[in-house]
C-alpha positions as CSV (number, residue, x, y, z in Angstrom):
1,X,-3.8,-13.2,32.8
2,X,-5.0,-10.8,29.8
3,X,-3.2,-11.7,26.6
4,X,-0.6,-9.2,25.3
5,X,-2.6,-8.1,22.6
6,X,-5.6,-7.3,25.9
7,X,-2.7,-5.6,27.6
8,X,-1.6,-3.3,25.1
9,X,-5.1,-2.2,23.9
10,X,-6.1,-1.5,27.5
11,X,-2.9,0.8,28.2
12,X,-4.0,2.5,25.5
13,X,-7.1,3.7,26.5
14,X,-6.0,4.5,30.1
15,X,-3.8,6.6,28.1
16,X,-6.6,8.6,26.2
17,X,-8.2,8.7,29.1
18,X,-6.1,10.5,30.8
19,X,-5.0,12.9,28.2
20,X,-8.9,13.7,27.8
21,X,-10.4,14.1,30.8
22,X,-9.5,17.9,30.9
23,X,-11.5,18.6,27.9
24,X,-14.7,19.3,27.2
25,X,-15.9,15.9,26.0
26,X,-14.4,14.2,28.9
27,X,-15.7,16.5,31.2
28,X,-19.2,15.7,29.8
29,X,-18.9,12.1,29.9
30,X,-16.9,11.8,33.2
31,X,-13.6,10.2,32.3
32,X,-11.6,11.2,35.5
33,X,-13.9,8.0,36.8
34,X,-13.8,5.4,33.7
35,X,-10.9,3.4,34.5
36,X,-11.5,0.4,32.6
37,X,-12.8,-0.3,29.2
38,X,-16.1,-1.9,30.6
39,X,-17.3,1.5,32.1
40,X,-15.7,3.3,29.2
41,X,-18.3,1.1,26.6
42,X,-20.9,1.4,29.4
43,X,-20.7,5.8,30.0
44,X,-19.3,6.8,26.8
45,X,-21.8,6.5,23.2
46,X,-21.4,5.4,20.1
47,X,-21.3,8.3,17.5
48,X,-20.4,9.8,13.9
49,X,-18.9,12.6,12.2
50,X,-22.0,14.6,13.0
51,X,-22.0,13.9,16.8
52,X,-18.9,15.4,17.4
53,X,-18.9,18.1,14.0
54,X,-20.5,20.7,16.5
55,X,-17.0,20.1,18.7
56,X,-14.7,20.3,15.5
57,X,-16.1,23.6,14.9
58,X,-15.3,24.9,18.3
59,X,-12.5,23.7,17.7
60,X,-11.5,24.9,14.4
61,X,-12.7,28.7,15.9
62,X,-9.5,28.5,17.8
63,X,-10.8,26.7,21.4
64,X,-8.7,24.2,23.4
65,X,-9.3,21.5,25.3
66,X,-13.1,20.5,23.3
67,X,-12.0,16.9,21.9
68,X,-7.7,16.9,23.0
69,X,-6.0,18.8,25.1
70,X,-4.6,22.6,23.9
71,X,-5.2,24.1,20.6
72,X,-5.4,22.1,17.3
73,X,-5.0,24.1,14.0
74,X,-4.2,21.2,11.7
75,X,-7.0,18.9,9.8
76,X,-7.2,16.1,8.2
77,X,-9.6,16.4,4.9
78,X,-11.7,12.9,4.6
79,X,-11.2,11.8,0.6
80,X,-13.5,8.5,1.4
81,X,-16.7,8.0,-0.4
82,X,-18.7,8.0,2.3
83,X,-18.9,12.0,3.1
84,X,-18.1,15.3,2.2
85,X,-16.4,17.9,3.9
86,X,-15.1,15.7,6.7
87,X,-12.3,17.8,9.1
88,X,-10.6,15.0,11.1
89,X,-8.7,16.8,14.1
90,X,-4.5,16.1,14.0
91,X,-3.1,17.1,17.1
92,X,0.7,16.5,17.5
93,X,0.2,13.3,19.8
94,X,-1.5,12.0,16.3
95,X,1.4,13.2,14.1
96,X,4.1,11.1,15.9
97,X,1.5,8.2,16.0
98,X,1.6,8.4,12.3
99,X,5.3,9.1,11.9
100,X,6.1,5.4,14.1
101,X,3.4,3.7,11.8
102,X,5.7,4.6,9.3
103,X,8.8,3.6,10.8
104,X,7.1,0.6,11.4
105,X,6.4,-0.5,7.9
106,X,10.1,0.4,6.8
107,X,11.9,-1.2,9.3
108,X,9.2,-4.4,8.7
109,X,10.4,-4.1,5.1
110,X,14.0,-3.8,5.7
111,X,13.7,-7.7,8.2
112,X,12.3,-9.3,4.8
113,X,14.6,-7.5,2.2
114,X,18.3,-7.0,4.0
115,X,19.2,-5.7,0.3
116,X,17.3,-2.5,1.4
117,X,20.2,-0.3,0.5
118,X,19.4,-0.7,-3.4
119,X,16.7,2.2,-3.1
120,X,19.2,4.6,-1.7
121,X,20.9,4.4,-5.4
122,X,17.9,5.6,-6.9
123,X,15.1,7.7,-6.8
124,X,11.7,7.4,-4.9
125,X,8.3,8.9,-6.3
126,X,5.6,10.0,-4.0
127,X,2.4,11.5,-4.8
128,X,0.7,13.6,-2.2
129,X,-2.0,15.6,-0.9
130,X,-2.4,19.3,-0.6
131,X,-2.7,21.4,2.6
132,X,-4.6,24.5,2.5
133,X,-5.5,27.6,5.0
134,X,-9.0,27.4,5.9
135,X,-9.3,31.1,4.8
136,X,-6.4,33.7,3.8
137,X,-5.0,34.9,7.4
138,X,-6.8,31.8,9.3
139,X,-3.9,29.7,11.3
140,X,-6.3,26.5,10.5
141,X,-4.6,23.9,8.0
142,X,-6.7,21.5,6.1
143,X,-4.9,18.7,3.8
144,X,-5.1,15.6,3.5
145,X,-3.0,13.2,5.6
146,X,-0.5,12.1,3.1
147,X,0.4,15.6,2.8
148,X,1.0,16.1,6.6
149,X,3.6,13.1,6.5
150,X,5.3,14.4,3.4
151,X,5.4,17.6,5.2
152,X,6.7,16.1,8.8
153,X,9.4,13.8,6.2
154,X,13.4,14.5,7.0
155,X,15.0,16.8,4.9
156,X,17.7,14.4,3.7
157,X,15.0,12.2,2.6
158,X,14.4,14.9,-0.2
159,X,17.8,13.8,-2.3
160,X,16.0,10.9,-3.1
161,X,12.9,11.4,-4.3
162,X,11.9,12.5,-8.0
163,X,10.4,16.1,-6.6
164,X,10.5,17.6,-3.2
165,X,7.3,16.6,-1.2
166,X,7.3,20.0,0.5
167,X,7.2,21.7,-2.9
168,X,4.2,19.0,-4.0
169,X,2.2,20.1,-1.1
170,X,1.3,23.4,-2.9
171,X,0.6,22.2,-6.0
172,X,-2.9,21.4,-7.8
173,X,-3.1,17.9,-8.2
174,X,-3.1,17.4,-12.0
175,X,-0.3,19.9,-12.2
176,X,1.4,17.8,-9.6
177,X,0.9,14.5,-11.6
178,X,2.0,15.5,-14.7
179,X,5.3,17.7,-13.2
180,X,6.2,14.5,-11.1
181,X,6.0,11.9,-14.1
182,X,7.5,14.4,-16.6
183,X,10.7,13.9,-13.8
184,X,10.0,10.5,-13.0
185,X,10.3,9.4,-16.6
186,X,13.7,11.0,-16.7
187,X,14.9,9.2,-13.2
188,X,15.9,5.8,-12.2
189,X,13.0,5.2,-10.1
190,X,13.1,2.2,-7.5
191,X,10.0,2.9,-5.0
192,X,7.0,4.7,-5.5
193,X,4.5,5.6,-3.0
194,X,0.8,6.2,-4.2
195,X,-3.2,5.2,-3.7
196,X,-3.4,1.7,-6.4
197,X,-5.6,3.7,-9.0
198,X,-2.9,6.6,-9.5
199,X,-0.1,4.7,-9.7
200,X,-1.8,2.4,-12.1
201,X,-2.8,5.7,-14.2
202,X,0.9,6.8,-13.7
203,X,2.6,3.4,-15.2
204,X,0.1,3.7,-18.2
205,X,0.8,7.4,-18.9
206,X,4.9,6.8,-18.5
207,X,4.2,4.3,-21.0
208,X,2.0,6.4,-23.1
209,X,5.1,9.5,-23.3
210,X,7.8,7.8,-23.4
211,X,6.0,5.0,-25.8
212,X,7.3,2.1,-24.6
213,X,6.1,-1.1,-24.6
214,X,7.2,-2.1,-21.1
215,X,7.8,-0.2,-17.5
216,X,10.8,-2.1,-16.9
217,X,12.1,-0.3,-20.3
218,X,11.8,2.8,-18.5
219,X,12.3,1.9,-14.4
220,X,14.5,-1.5,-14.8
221,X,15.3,-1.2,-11.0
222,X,12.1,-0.7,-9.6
223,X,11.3,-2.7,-7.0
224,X,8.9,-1.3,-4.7
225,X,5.0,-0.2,-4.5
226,X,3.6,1.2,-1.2
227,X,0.0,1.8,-1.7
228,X,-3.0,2.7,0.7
229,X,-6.7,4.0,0.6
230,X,-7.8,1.6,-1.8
231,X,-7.6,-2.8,-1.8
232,X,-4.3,-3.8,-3.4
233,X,-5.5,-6.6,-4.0
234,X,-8.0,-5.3,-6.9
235,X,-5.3,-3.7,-8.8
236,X,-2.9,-6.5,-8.5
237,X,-3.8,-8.0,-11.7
238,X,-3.3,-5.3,-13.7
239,X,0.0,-4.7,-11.5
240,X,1.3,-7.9,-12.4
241,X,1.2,-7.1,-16.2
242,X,2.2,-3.9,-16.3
243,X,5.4,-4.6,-14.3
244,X,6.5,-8.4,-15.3
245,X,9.6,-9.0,-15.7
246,X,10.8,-6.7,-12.8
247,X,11.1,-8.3,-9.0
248,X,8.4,-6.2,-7.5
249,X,7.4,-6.0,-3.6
250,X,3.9,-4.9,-2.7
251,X,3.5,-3.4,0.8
252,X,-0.5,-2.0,1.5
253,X,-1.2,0.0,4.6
254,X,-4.8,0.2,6.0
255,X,-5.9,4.3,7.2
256,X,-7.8,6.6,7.0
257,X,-8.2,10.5,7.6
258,X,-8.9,9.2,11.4
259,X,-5.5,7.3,11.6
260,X,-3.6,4.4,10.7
261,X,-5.0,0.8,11.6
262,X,-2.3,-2.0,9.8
263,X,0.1,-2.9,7.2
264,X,1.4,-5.8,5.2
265,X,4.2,-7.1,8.0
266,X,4.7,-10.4,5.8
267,X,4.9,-10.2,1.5
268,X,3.8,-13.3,1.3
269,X,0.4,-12.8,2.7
270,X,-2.4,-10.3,2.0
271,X,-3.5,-9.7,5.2
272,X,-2.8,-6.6,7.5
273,X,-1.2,-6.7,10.5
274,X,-3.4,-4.6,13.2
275,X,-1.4,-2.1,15.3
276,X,-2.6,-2.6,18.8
277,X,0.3,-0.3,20.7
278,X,0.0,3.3,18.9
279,X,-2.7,5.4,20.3
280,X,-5.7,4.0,18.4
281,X,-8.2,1.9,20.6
282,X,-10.6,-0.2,18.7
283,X,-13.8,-1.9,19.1
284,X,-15.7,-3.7,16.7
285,X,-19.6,-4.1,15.8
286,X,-20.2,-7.5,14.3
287,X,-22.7,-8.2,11.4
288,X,-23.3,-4.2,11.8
289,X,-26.7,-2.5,10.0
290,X,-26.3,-0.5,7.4
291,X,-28.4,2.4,9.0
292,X,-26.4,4.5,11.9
293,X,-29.3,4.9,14.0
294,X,-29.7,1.2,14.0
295,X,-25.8,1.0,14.4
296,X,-25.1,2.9,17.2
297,X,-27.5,0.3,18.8
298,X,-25.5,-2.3,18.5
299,X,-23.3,-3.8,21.0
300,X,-19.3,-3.4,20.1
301,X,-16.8,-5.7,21.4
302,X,-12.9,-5.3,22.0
303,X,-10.1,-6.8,20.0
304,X,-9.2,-9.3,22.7
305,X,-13.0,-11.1,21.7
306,X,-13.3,-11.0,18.3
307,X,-13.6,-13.4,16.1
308,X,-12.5,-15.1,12.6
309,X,-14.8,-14.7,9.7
310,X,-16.9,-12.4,11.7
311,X,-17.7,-9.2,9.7
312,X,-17.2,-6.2,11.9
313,X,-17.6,-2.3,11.7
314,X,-14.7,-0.8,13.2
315,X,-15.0,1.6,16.0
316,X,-12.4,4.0,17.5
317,X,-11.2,5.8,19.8
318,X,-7.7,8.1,19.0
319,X,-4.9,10.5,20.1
320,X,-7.0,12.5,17.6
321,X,-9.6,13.4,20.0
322,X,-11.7,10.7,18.3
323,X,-13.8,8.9,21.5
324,X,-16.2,5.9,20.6
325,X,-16.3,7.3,16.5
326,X,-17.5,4.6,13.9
327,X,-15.5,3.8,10.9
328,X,-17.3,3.2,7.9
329,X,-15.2,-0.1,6.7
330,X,-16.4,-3.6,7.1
331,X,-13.2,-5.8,8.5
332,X,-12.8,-9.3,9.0
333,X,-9.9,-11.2,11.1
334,X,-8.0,-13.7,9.4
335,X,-5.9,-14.2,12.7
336,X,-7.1,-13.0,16.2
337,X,-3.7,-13.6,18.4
338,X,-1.4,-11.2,16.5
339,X,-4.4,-9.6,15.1
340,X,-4.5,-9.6,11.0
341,X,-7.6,-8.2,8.9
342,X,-8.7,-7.4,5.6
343,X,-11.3,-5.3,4.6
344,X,-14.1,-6.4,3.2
345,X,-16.5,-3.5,2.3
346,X,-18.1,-0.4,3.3
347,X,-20.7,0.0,6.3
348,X,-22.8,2.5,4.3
349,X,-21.9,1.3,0.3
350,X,-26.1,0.0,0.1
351,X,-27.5,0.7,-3.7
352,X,-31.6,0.4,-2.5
353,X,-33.2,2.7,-5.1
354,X,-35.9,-0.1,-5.9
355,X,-35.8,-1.7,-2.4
356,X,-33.1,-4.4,-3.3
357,X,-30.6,-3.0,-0.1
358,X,-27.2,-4.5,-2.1
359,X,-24.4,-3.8,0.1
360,X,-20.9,-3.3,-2.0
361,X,-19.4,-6.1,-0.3
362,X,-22.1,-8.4,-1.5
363,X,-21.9,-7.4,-4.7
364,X,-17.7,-8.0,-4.8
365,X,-18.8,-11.3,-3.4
366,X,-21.4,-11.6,-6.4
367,X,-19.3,-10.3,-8.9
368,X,-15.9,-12.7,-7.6
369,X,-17.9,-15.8,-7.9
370,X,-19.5,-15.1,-11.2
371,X,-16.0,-14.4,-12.9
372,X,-14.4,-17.4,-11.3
373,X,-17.3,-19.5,-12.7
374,X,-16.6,-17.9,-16.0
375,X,-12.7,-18.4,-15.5
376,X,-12.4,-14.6,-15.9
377,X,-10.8,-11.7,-13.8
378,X,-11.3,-8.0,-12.8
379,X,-9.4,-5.3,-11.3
380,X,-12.2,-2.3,-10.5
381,X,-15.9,-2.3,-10.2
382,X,-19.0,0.1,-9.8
383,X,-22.8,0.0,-10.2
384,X,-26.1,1.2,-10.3
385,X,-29.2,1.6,-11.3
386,X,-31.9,3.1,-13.0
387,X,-35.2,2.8,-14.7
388,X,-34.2,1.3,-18.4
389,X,-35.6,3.7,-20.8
390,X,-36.2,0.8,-23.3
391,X,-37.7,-1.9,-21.2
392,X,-39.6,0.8,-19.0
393,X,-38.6,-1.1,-16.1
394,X,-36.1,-1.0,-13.3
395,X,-32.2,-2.7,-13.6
396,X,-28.5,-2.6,-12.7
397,X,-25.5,-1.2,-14.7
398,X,-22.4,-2.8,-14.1
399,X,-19.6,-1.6,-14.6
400,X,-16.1,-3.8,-15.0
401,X,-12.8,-3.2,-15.7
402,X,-11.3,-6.4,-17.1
403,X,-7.9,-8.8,-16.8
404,X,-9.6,-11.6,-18.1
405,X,-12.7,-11.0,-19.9
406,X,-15.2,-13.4,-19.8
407,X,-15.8,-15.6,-23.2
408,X,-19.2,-15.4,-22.8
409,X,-20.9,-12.3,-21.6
410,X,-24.3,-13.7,-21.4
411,X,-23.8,-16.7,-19.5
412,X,-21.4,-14.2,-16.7
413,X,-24.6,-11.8,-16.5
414,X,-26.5,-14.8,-15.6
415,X,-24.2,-16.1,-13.1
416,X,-23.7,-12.7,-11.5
417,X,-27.8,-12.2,-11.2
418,X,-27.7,-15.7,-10.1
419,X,-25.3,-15.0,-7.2
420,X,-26.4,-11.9,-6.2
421,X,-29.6,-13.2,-5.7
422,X,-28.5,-15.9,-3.5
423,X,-26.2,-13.5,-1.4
424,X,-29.6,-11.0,-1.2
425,X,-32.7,-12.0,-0.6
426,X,-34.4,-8.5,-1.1
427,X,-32.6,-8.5,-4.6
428,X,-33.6,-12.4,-5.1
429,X,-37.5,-11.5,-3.9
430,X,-37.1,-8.4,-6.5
431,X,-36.3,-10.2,-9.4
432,X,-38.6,-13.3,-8.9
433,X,-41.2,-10.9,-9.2
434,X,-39.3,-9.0,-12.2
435,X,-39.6,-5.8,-10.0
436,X,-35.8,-5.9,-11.6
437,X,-34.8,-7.0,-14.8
438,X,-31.8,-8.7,-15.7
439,X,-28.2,-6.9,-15.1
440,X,-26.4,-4.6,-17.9
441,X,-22.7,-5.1,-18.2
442,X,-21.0,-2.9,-19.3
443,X,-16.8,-3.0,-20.1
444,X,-15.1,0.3,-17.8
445,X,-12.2,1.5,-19.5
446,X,-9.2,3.1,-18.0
447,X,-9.9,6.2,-20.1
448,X,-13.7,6.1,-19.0
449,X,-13.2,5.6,-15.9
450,X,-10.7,8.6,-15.6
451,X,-13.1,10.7,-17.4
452,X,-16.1,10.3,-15.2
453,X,-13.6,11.3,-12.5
454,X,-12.3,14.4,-13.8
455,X,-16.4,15.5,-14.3
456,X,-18.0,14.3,-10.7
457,X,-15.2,13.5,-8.4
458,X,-12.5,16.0,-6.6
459,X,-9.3,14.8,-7.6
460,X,-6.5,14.6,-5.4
461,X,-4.1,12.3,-3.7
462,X,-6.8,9.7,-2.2
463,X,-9.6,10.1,-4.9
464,X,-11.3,6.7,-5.1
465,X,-13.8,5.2,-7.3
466,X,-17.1,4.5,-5.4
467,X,-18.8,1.2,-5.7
468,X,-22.0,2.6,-5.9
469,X,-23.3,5.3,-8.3
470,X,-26.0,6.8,-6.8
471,X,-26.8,9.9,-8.7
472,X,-28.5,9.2,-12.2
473,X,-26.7,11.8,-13.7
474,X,-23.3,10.6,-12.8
475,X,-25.3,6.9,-13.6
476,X,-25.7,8.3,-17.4
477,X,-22.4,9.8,-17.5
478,X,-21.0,6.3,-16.8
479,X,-23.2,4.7,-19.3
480,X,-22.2,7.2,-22.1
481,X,-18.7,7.0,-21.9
482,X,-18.5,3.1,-21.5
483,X,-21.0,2.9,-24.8
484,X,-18.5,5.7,-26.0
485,X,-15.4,3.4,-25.7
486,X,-17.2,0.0,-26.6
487,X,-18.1,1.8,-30.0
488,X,-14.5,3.0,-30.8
489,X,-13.1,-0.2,-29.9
C-alpha cells in the first residue's frame, strides 16, 4: 500500500497530466498515454529554462494551450542568481496554489501561537515586488511573485499594514523602501514580511533615523518575521541582536519564481516542511553534476525514495506549465515520512577560474568549520578570485560579514584553506602545487555590501547576494570597498 505522502504526490501528477495533455507540450510528449509516474520519467526529459524558453515566447505572443491550458498573460520575473531574464509562466491554477501555501503557513502559525489576535492591534509591514507591462499596450504582466500575492491579498487586509501593497506594486524599489520605513517608523509594527537581507537593512536604517539604540525602542510589540528567498538561518545571528529583548517568532518559506516548495510548520526547528498536496510534483537528482548536460543525464527519483543526508537537485513539474524543469538548489531531507528539507546550496554556484571547481555549498561547509574551530560566527558570505597583482599568482578573496570575529585572523585563514582542501580535492591538488596561494579575508560590511549592490545587482524585492563573484570587475569592486571600510574603521 503506497504511503500517503506516495499517494498524494502521484494524484498530483495525474492531475497535471490531465490538465496538459491538450497543449502543445503534451501533445509532443504524448501524455493522454502516461498514466503513471514511471512512464512519465521514462517519455518525458529532463530540461531547463532554455528548453522550454522557445515555448514561453509563444506563449508570451498571446498563444494558448503551448505549456497550460488557455492564455497566460502574467509572469513571474526570476530574481535568483543563477540567470537573467527568466519569465516563469503564472497561470491562475498557480495563483490559487500560492494563495493556499499561504493559508497554510498562517493557519500553521496561528496552532503554535493561539495569541494570534495581538497582530490585528497593530500594523504589518511588507515589502514587495513590482509588476510591469511587457511593453506599453502589451496585456503581458511581468513581476515578481511577491508582488502577485500582494496584488491577489484581501482588501481588508490593507487596514493593517504600514502602506497598501497594491499602491507598493508601482513603485521603484528604493522609493518603496524608504516611503515604507519613513511610515513604519511612525507605526506600531508587530509583523513584517521581507527577503532576510532587506529586513536586516530595514532594522538598521529605522535605527539609523530614528537613532535609537534598540528596535524594541521603536516596535516594542513586534513579534513576527516571515522571510523567504534567502537561508534564515545566516541572518539569524545578526537577528537575534538587533531584536533582543523582544519575543520574536521566525517563520522561513522555501520558493521560487517556479512555486512554493515548504515552510517552517514547527518554531522550534529549522527545517521546512515539504508540501506534497498543492500542484507541484517533485523529483530529485542525488549527488547531481554541476554541468546541465551532465545533469540531465542523471537518473531522478521521487519523494516516496529519497533519502536522509542525500544531497539532491530538485526537479519539478507544476500547475505552471513547468513539466520535468530543474531547479537550481541543492536540498537535503532531514525527515523522509512527513518530508522536511533544508537547502544546502546551489546546483550551478562552482567558482573554477583556475580549475579548483568549489561549489558554494562546499565552501559554507568550509567556511562553518573554520569559524567553529576559531569559536567565531558569520551571518553572509561571498568569494572569488583573481590573479594577485602582488604575488603574480592565482588566490581567493573572501568575503565575511561577522557576529563573532575571529581573534586570530591568521590562524582562521589557515583553517578555512585547510578545510576547503579536504572538502575539494581539485582545490587541495591546486594548492599542494601552489597553483593557488593562500586565501585573502577580507571583513564585508553592511555598508559595503549594500554598495556593491546598488552598482552590479538589480534591486528589488528578492535581490540576493551571490556566493560567488565571478566577474573581476565586480571581484575589484568588492575588494575596494571592503579595504575602503577596513581603512575608516
Amino acid at each position: 500500500m503506497p504511503s500517503s505522502v506516495e499517494k498524494k504526490q502521484r494524484n498530483v501528477l495525474r492531475f497535471l497530466l490531465r490538465k496538459g495533455r491538450n497543449t502543445a507540450y503534451g501533445k509532443l510528449y504524448g501524455f493522454s498515454s502516461l498514466s503513471s509516474y514511471e512512464s512519465y520519467s521514462n517519455t518525458v526529459p529532463l530540461c531547463t529554462y532554455d528548453d522550454l524558453n522557445p515555448y514561453i515566447e509563444q506563449m508570451k505572443s498571446g498563444e494558448s494551450h503551448i505549456l497550460w491550458p488557455g492564455i497566460i498573460q502574467n509572469y513571474a520575473v526570476s530574481a535568483g542568481t543563477s540567470g537573467n531574464g527568466k519569465h516563469i509562466p503564472l497561470s491562475e491554477s498557480r495563483l490559487r496554489s500560492d494563495q493556499r501555501f499561504m493559508r497554510k503557513v498562517i493557519f500553521s502559525y496561528v496552532r503554535q501561537n493561539p495569541n494570534f489576535l495581538h497582530f490585528f492591534l497593530g500594523s504589518h509591514v511588507s515589502l514587495p515586488g513590482n509588476i510591469d507591462r511587457l511593453d506599453p499596450g502589451s496585456n503581458i504582466r511581468l513581476g515578481e511573485i511577491s508582488a502577485y500575492l500582494a496584488k491577489l491579498s484581501p482588501g481588508w487586509l490593507s487596514i493593517f499594514q504600514v502602506r497598501s501593497p497594491h499602491t507598493m506594486i508601482l513603485e521603484p524599489w528604493i522609493e518603496k523602501f524608504d516611503r515604507t520605513l519613513e511610515k513604519a517608523v511612525e507605526s506600531d509594527v508587530r509583523k513584517i514580511i521581507a527577503i532576510p537581507s532587506w529586513a536586516l537593512r530595514f532594522f538598521h536604517k529605522a535605527l539609523e533615523i530614528t537613532g535609537k539604540d534598540h528596535i524594541r525602542q521603536i516596535w516594542p510589540n513586534l513579534r513576527l518575521l516571515i522571510c523567504g528567498g534567502e537561508a534564515l538561518d545566516t541572518y539569524r545571528p545578526h537577528f537575534d541582536r538587533l531584536l533582543s529583548g523582544l519575543k520574536m517568532d521566525y517563520i522561513e518559506n522555501y520558493g521560487a519564481s517556479e512555486s512554493y516548495f515548504a515552510y517552517s510548520d514547527d518554531l522550534k526547528r529549522k527545517d521546512l516542511r515539504l508540501v506534497v498536496d498543492n500542484g507541484v510534483f517533485y523529483e530529485w537528482i542525488p549527488h547531481p553534476k554541476r554541468d546541465p548536460a551532465e545533469l540531465k543525464k542523471q537518473t531522478p527519483i521521487p519523494t516516496w525514495m529519497v533519502e536522509k543526508k542525500t544531497p539532491y537537485a530538485l526537479v519539478v513539474s507544476s500547475n505552471s506549465g513547468l513539466w520535468r524543469y530543474m531547479i537550481n538548489d541543492i536540498v537535503e531531507f532531514t525527515d523522509t515520512k512527513q518530508p522536511r528539507i533544508k537547502v544546502i546550496g546551489r546546483v550551478s554556484e562552482v567558482f573554477d577560474r583556475f580549475g579548483e571547481a568549489v561549489e558554494s555549498h562546499e565552501a559554507q561547509k568550509a567556511l562553518e568549520k573554520a569559524a567553529d574551530d576559531c569559536r567565531a560566527s558569520f551571518s553572509v558570505f561571498t568569494m572569488g578570485g583573481r590573479i594577485d597583482p602582488v604575488l603574480g599568482a592565482p588566490r581567493h578573496y573572501w568575503f565575511i560579514q561577522w557576529v563573532d570575529k575571529p581573534r586570530n585572523m591568521e590562524c582562521f585563514s589557515k583553517k578555512l584553506d585547510e578545510h576547503l582542501a579536504s572538502i575539494n580535492r581539485h582545490y587541495h591538488n591546486r594548492r599542494k602545487s601552489l597553483g593557488i596561494h593562500p586565501p585573502h579575508i577580507l571583513d564585508l560590511s553592511r555598508e559595503a555590501m549594500y554598495q556593491w549592490r546598488q552598482k552590479h545587482q538589480d534591486l528589488h524585492a528578492q535581490t540576493k547576494t551571490p556566493r560567488i563573484i565571478e566577474g573581476e570587475k565586480e571581484l575589484e569592486d568588492m575588494i575596494r570597498l571592503c579595504s575602503a571600510t577596513k581603512k575608516e574603521a
